[in-house]
Each structure stands twice: as C-alpha cells, then as structure tokens.
N, C-alpha and C positions, 0 to 999 in steps of 0.2 A: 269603553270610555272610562277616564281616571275618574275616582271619585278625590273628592277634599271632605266627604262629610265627617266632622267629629265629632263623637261623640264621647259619653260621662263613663267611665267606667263602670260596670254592672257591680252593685250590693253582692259580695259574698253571702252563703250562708250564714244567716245568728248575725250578719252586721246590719246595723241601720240604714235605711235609706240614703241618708245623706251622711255619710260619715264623716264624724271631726278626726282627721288625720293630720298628725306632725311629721316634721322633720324626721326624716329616719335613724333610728339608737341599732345601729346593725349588731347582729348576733350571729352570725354566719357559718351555716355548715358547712363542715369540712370534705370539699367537694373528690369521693374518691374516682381513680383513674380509671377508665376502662380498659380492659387488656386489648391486644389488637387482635383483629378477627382472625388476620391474614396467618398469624400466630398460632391462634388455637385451631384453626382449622390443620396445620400440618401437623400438629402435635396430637390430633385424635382422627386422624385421618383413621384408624384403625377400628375405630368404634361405628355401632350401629347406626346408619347416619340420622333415620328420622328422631332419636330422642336428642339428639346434638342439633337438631334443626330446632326442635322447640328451644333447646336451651339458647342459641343464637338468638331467636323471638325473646328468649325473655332477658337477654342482654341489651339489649336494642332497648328493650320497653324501659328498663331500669335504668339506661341511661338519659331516656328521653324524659324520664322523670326527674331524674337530680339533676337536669338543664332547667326542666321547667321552676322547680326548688330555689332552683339561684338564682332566676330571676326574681320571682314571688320575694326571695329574701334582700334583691336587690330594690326593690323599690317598695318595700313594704311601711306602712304611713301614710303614702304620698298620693293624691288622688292622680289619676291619670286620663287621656283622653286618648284615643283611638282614630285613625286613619285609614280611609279602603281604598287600597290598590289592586291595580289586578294582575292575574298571575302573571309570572315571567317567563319566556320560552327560555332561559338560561337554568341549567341543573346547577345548582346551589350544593352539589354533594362531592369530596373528594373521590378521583378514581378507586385507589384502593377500598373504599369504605365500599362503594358501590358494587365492585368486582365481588367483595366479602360477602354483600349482601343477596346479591345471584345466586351465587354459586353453594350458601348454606342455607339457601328457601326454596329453590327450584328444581332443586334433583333428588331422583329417588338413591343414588347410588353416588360414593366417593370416587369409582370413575368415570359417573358420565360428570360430574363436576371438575374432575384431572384434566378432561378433554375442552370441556366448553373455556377453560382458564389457559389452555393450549390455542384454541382459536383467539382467546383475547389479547394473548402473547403476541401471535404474528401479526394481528390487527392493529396491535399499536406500533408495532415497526413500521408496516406499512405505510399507517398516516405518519408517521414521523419521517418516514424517507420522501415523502411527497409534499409536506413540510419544511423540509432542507431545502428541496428544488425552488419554492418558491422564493426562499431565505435569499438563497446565490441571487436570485434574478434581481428582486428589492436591493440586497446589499450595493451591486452592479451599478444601476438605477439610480441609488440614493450617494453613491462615492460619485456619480456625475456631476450630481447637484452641486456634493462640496468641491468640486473641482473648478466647477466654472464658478461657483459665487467668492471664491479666495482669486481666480486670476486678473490680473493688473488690463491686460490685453484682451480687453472686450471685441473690440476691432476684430478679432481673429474669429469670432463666430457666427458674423452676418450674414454667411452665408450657409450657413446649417441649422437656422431658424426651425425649420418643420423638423428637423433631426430629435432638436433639444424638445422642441413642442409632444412629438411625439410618444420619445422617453416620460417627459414628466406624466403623460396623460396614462400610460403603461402602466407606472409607479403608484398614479391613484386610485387606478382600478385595482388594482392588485390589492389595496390597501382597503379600499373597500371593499371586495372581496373576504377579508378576512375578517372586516367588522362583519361582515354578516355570516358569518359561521362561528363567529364567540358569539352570538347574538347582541351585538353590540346595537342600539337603536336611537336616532338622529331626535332629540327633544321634540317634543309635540307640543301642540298648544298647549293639551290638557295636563304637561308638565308643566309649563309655562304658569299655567293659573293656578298650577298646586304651589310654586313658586311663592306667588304674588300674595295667596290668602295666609298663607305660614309664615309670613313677615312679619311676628309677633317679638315676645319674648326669644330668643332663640341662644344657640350655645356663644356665637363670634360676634353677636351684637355691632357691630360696625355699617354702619350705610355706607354703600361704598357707590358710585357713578361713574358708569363706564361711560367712555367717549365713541360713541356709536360713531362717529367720522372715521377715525382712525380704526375702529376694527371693524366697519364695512372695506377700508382700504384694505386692511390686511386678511380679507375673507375669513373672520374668524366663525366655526363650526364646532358644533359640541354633540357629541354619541354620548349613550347611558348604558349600565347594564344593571337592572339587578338593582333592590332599594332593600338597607340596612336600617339601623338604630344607631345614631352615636351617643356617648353618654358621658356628662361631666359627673366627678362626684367628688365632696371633700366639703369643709366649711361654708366653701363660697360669702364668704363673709363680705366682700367688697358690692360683688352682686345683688346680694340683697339690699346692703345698702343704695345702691343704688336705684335699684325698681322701687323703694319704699320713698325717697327722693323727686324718683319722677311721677309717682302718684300723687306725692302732695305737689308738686309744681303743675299736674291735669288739675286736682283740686282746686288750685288758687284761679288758675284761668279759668274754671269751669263759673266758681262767684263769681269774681268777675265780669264773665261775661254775659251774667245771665239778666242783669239791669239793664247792658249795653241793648242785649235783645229787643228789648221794646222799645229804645232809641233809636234803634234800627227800621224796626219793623215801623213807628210813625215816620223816618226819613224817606221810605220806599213808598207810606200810601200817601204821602205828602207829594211827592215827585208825581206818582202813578193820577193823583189828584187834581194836580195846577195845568197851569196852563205851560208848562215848561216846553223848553223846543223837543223836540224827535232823536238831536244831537245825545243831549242829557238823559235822555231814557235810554238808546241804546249803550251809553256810557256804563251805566248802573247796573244796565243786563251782561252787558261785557265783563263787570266786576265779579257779577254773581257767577259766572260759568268758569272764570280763571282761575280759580280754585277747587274747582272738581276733581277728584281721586281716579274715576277713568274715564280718562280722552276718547272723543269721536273716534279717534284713529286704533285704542284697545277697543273699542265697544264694537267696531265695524269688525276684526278680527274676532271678537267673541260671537259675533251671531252671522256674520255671512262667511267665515272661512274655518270650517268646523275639524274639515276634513283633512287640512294643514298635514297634520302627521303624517297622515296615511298615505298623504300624497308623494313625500320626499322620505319614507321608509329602507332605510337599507338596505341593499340590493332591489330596488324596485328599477322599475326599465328606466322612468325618467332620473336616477343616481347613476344608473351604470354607465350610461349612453353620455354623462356629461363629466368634464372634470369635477372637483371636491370644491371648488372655486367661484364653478356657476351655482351651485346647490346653495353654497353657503352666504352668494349675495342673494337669494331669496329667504335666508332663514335670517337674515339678520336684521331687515324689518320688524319680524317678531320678535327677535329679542329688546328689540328696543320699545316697540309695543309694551312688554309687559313688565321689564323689568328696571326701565326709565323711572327715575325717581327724583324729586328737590332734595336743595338743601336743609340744616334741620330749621331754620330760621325760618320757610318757606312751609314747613311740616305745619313749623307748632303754628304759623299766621294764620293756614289753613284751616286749623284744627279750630283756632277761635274765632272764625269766622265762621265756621258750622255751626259751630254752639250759638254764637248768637243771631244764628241766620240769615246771613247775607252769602252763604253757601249752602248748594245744598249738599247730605252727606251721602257719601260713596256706596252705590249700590253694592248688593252682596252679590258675587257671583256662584249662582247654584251649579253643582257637580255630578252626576248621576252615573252609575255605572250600568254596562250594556251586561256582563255577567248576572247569573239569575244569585242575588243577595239570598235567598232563599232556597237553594238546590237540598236535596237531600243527602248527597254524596258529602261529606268536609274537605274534598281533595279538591272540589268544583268550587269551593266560596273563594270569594273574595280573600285578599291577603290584610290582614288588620296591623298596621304599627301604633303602636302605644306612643306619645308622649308626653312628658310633664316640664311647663314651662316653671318661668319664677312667678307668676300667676297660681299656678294650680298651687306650688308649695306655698305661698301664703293666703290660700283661701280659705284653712281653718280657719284663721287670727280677723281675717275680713266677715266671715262671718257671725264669727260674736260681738265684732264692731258693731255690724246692723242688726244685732240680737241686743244692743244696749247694755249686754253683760261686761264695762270696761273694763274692772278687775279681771276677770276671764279670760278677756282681750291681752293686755296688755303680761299676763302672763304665759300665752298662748304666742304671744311675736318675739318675747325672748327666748322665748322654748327652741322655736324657729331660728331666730336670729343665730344659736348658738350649737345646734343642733347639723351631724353630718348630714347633707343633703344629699340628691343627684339632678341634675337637669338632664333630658331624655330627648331627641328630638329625633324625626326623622330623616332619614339623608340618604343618597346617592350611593349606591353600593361601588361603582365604579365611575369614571369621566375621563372622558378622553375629549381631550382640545388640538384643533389642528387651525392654524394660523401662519400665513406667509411673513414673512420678518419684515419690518420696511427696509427697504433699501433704497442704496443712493441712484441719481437719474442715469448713470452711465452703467448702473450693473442691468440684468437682465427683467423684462417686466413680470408680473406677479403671475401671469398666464403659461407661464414655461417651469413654474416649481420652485426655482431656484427661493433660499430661502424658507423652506416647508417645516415649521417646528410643530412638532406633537408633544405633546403631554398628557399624562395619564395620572391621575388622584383617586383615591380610593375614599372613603367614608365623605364625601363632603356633605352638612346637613342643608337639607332643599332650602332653608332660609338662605343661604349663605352663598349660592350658585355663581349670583357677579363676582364674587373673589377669584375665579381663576381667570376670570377675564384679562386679555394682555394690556389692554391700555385701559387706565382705573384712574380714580382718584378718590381719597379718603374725606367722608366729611364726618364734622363731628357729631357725636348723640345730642340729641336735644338738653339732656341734661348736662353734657359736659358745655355746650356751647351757651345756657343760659348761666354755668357757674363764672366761666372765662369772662362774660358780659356784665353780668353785676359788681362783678369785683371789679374789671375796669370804670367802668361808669362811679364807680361810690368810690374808687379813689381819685378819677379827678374832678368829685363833689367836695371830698376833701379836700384835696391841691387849691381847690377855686375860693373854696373857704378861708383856709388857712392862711394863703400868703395874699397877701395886697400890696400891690405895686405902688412905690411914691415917686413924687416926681423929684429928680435930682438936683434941681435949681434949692428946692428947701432942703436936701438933707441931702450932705456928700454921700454919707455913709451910707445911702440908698444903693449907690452902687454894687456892694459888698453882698449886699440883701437879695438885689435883685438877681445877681451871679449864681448866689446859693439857691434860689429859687427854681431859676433857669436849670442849674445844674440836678435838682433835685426831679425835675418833670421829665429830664432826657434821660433818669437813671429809670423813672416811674414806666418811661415808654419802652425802655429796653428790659425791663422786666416784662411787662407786660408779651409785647413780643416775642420772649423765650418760652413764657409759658403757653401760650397759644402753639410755639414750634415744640416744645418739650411733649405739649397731649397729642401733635399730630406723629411726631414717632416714637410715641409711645404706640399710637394706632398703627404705623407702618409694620414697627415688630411682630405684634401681634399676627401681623396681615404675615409677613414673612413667615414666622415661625409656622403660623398653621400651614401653609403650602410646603416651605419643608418637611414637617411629620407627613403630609397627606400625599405626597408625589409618591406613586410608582415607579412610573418609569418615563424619562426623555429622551429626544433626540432620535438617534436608531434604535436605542434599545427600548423605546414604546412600538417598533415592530417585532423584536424579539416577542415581549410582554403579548402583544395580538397573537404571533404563531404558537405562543405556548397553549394560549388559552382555544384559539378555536382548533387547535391539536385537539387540544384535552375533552372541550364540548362538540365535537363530530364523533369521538371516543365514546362518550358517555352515552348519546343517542345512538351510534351505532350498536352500542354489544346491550343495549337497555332495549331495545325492538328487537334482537337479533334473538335474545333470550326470551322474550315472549311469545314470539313465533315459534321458538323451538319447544318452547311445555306447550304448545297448540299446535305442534305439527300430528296428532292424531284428526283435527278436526280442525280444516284449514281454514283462515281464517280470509272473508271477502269483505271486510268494509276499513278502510285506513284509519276510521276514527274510532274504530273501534281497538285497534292497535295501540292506540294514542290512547286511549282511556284506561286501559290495560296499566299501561306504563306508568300514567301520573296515579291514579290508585297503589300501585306498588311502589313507590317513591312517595307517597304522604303513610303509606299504613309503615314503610322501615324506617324512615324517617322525617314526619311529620312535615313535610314541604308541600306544599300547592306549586306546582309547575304546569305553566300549555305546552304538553308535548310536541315541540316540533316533527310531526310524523313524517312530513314529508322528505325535507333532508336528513332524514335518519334511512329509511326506507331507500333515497336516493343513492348514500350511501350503499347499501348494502345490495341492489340490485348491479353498481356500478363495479365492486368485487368480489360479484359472482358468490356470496352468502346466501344469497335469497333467489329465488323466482317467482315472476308474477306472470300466469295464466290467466286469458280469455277465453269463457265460454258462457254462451246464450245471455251476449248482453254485461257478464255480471264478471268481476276481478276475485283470483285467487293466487295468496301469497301463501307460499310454503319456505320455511330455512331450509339450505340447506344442512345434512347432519355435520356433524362434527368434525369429522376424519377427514371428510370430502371438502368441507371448508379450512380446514389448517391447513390443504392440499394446494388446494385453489390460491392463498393470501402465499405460501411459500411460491409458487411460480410466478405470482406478483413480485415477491421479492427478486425473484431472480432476472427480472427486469431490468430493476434499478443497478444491477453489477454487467449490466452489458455495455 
C-alpha cells in the first residue's frame, strides 16, 4: 500500500532540534567524473582479478558518495520533508553499468567474466530480435489506423467491421503487453490519494479541471513507472512573492471570519431552535455539506474500493482479455473521483466558510504502507523522496514571527526573499497517456482504435498529474483571481464616483461629458478583459511549455519508446537472476524468492536502489531460452544456470532462427 506520510527531516549531528535554516548561499563541489567500468575492466583485464574487484567496490562506493555530497550540498539550509513509497519492480540502473557491475563482483577469474559478458551479448540480440518481430506487427497494425482515420470513403468498410475490430484489439494487447514488461503500472487509487494530499505548494502551481465528459468519451488512461524528484532552483523571486501574498490574503479572511463565526453559529441554533419549517432546516444542512472537500462519491472509493489497483494491474487477466477502452471507462470514475477540483472562487468561499463554521473541514486521508517500515535489511524499506515546498523555505522567517523576535523576522524573510532557493517535489518518474482523438460522426467509432494517441512525459511532479490530461481547462490561483477582482471592483468604484451624469435639457454640454465618460468605461472594460485574457495565457504557456520539456515520446514513436525500455527491463532481470544462479550453481538454489532477495540486495549494496525483483518474469525468461532449468523433486523446485558455453550455445541457435 502507498504511503503519503510526511514527515520533518531528521536533526543532523551537533544541529538543533528545530533548525533555523535559510535559503541556500551554494558552495558547491566540484563533482569529479567517474571513469567507465566497461573501460577499465578491458584495460586490466590482465591483472589479478580479486584486488580490481575491491577496487571496482571502492569506485562504486566513492561515487555513491559524491552523489550523495551533491545532493546534501543541493539543498543544504532548506528544511525538508519526506515521502514513503514502495519499492518499484522497474531496475532504475543503465545496462552497461549493471553488466560492469556482474561481471567485476561475481567471478573469480577474467575468463569466466569474458564468458558470462559473451552470454550477455547473444542475450541482448536475442531480445532485440524478438523485439523487431513485435515492432513489424504494431508498425502494420498502427499504419491501419492512419489509413482508415485520413480515408474520405467510410462507406468502403462496412463490411470489414470485425476485421478492423479485430486489428485494433491485436494492437492493444500488444501494447499492453509491452507496458507490462517495462513494468509500466495503470495509477491506483493509492496514487490517486498521493495526488490529492500533495496539492500544496508544488513546482506548476496552476489548478487545472479537467472535463471528465470529454475524456471519459475519449477513454482516457494513464500507466506510471518508477517516481523521481523534480527540482526548481534559482531566485524564485516571483514565487515567493507570491506565497507571502497568499498568506496574508488566508490572514485577512481568517479575521474576518472569525466574528462572522459566531454570527453564524447563533444563525444555525436559532434556526435548529424555532419553530421554522423542515424546508429551512434541510436548506441550511444542504449549505453545510456543499462545501466539503471530499465527496460521498471520493469517500465511497476511499473506504469500499480499496483494491481498485490491483484490480486493473497491467497484465492482469481482467486487462488482457479486454481492450485499453473498456479498462479505461472503469479508471475514469476514479480519476474524477479524486482529482475533480472548483474554481479558485469556489476554493477560497469554501475555505471561509470552514473557518467560520458553516462547513465542516476536509478529513485527512491516512496512508499506511503494507512493507515492513522497519525490516532490518535497507534494500527491503521503503523508498523515501524528500521535498521542500515554498512553505518549508519560509518557515525559518515564520517562525521567529511567532517567536515575537520581529527584528529577527524581518531580517530572516529578506535573507529568504533574496537568497538562491530550490523547490523540491515529488513526481512521476515516467507517464504514459493513451486517449482515442474525438472524431467526427462519419469516421469510425472509438471501439475499433482508430484515432489512438499515446503520450509519454517524463518527471511530471504528483501535484501536477491533471496537466496531461487531453481535455483541461486553466483556472486561476486564488491569488491571481482576487488581484484581477479587486482591481476591477475599486476601479468601477472609482468610475461611479468620479463621473455623474446630468441631464442634457440643463447643460448642452452634458453631452460631450457624458461621451467622454461613456468612452472612458468601454476603454476601463476592455482593459479589464485583456488582463483577465493576458493571466490566462500567460497560464496556457506555462501549461505548454511544461508538456513540451516533459514529452518523451508521441504518436508511434511512444511504441518505439515501450520496446526500447521493456527490451532493456526483460534484459536487466534476465542476465541479474541468470548471474545469481550462476555463483550459486554449486549449491542450487529451491525457493524463487529467495532468488529475488538475492538480486535486489545486490542492486541496493552497488548501487543503493531499493527494487521488488520481479523474479518471476526474469526466471520466465530465462527457462523460456533454455539458460536455466528448473527441476522437481519430493515436492520441492530446483533452479540451476545453465553454464556459460552451453548457454551462448543455446541463445546463438535461437538466433539462428530468427535468419530462417
């Protein structure tokens, strides 16, 4: 189960409990390169191997050190908070690095490492040429699509209905298929609710509302793989101003409404009191619940549809057995569920009607992970991402506010205000969005493919998840939408003030006056207007530019993008179980998860990763190309590798398959 719990970042040694941390004055060392393994391993191929293995051990270490250095030096000052995720069945490690890391920790000798790097050779031809085959059959598949959604002459395919139905449903298995060998995985609830609670401070700031009509018509679906850190850094000077803004605009409405509150609260036991009708009370109770934060229809998904995820899991029977189409009119409930938002108008009403009690306020949704937080192993915990809102960087300055120290204060917020920052948040290591295009009533319906856009974005941070959605619409921050409103309102307080209309019967000249007046309110309104359209694209750009840095890959070449990657991840599980099995083929090994423990221990101790080894489709693999054997006797399973010779044997007569 995901967790959302955050917490305060731990007191270094010799630092105070609560540390007053600034803005960060970077000083940064100068991070040196490491050489490549793949490098120094044929360049001392000639040397004894065990003292070059430690040395490799202490290349590793030393670099996993001056990564941890640059982070420490990147967000050093800045308090931070913490996030548990759990681990990911996706290897996080380039091939090369990994082959490097085999082959100079696992053998006693530089030929059985010549040989095992010879099985790894034909092993990736292999998958690559079986990769291809799939390629041709999608490419096929997918040039159908464009063929028939560009022809004028619909008429011409009325009669090859189940043809095209077919194809398209081929095309999504295929495509599914392949998300689930990059381990690509269909959002869950418990993404869903990491979503919803991380809608704070965050890097894109933008509320964005999607049109759940329109992309339930267009079956829109979203895959995950794998969660990063994205990270702003620079002045930020607009930003802060602006979070220092919207604090004092909570500030204002917080007085405010805090009188209001017990005008309130005598309205309701006054009503709850008299004799009023049954109308007027449910009235009042209707007020109170319309402004709740989450809806009967999240809360009914929170507590009776737990299992959501698991249910519609990548490659699971009820994905395979259906197109991408039906899945994704079941997922799209829940995205509306949880990611359904108001306007900011609708926010802030909300917000003071909490404060002063005629709403109540938004339960907090607890997070809990099924992972033991406690295991003794470090490869077994939980995965922790750090982040630092605009919160966290100004809660030194906030706290010597309520420490009454204002000199203190107030030189502690220009410290801040002026000071190189970062914002930090957590995000989405990969997404993948698949959505049917609308089309016009004469082209073909949404059940047959035509129309099928994928998209793939890389870093997107979890606050910020509705921006790839296809059908959106931008509203404004609360604070930009009460700047836009005041300033209209107070200039036609002024307008109403300043000009008074006479009547033309006493004064010709009224005419003149009244024209200039006239003239002067149609310039007041068309100002106004520009500016409201000038903040919304300025919002648009933003929206834009972020999805252009963040795209991967479109169109056909987000199936390139899939076969490259679950090439590379059936790769990385294949020759990472194949090698374990082989330094334990004296003493063969009978439990699968013990294979699996094996593997993610040596992938967090070379390179500090927490992975859930997929043991099984690794294993699958490799029973499937005749690497491995698995024996039954009395009851109990026994995997043995094959060796080395007999395996480059084996993957070359595979190859010579593929040339028949």
């Amino acid at each position: 189960m995901l967790s959302c719990q955050i917490s305060p970042a731990l007191p270094s040694a010799g630092s105070p409990r609560s540390p007053t941390l600034f803005s960060t004055h970077h000083h940064r060392r100068r991070r040196r390169r490491r050489p490549s393994l793949s490098n120094a391993f044929k360049s001392e191929m000639h040397l004894p191997f065990r003292p070059f293995q430690a040395d490799f051990k202490a290349r590793i270490a030393c670099g996993n050190d001056e990564e941890e250095d640059e982070d420490e030096d990147d967000v050093a000052g800045q308090p931070k908070r913490f996030i548990q995720i759990p681990r990911q069945k996706y290897i996080p490690v380039s091939k090369s690095e990994l082959l490097d890391a085999i082959a100079m920790s696992m053998f006693d000798t530089p030929e059985d490492a010549r040989q095992f790097l010879d099985v790894s050779s034909c092993l990736d031809s292999v998958l690559h040429a079986e990769q291809k085959g799939i390629l041709e059959e999608m490419r096929a598949d997918y040039s159908f699509f464009t063929a028939f959604a560009t022809r004028k002459d619909g008429d011409a395919y009325e009669d090859d209905t189940l043809c095209r139905v077919a194809i398209a449903t081929r095309f999504q298995r295929a495509l599914m298929g392949l998300l689930k060998d990059a381990q690509f995985e269909e959002l869950s609830t418990k993404d869903l609710m990491l979503v919803s609670a991380l809608n704070t401070d965050y890097l894109l700031t933008l509320p964005i509302s999607v049109d759940w009509k329109k992309a339930s018509q267009s079956n829109a679906i979203i895959f995950r793989r794998g969660y990063t850190t994205e990270k702003q850094k620079g002045l930020l000077l607009a930003e802060k101003l602006d979070y220092i803004q919207s604090r004092l605009l909570q500030r204002i409405i917080f007085v405010i409404s805090k009188p209001l509150a017990k005008v309130a609260s005598w309205m309701f036991e006054t009503i709850e009191s008299s004799d009023s009708t049954q109308q007027i009370k449910d009235l009042a109770n209707k007020m109170k619940h319309r402004f709740l934060d989450v809806s009967d229809f999240q809360r009914s998904y929170i507590h009776e549809d737990k299992n959501w995820g698991d249910k519609l899991q990548v490659g699971s029977e009820s994905v395979q057995e259906l197109p991408i189409w039906v899945a994704a009119q079941r997922a799209i409930a829940h995205y509306e569920a949880f990611l359904s938002s108001n306007g900011p108008r609708g926010r802030l009403l909300r917000k003071f009607l909490t404060w002063t009690g005629l709403a109540a306020p938004a339960p907090e949704t607890q997070f809990e992970l099924e992972n033991d937080n406690n295991a003794t192993d470090p490869y077994l915990r939980p995965i922790l991402l750090s982040r630092i809102s605009l919160g966290d960087i100004w809660k030194p300055a906030a706290e010597r506010w309520y420490g009454n120290d204002i000199w203190e204060a107030l030189r502690t917020s220009v410290s801040i205000l002026f000071s190189q920052s970062i914002l930090q948040e957590a995000a989405f290591q990969e997404l993948m969005l698949l959505y049917i295009k609308e089309m016009n009533e004469k082209d073909v319906s949404a059940e047959s493919g035509v129309g099928l856009q994928l998209k793939i974005y890389k870093s997107i941070p979890i606050p910020d998840l509705p921006v790839i959605f296809p059908y959106k619409k931008l509203y404004f921050r609360i604070i930009d939408s009460v700047r836009l409103d005041v300033a209209t309102l107070l200039g036609l307080l002024a307008y109403i003030i300043n000009y008074k209309f006479e009547d033309i019967r006493s004064s010709p000249s009224a005419i003149l006056f009244d024209a200039i007046a006239i003239t002067a309110l149609i310039v007041f309104a068309i100002r106004v207007v520009l500016g409201y359209k000038q903040t919304s694209d300025r919002y648009q750009l933003l929206v834009n530019k972020t999805l252009y840095e963040k795209t991967e890959a479109s169109g056909f070449g987000s199936v390139h993008f899939l076969l490259d990657a679950s090439e590379q991840q059936k790769f990385k599980e294949a020759i990472l179980a194949y090698a374990i099995l082989l330094r334990a083929n004296n003493s063969q090994m009978n439990c699968r998860q013990r294979i699996g423990d094996e593997c993610e221990r040596f992938v967090y101790n070379m390179f500090k990763q927490q992975v859930d080894m997929p043991v099984d489709k690794a294993l699958e693999t490799l029973l499937r190309l005749g690497l491995a054997t698995e024996t039954y006797a009395n009851g109990s399973t026994s995997l043995q590798a094959i060796p080395c010779p007999k395996a480059c044997q084996a993957l070359k007569e595979r190859w010579n398959t593929f040339l028949v």
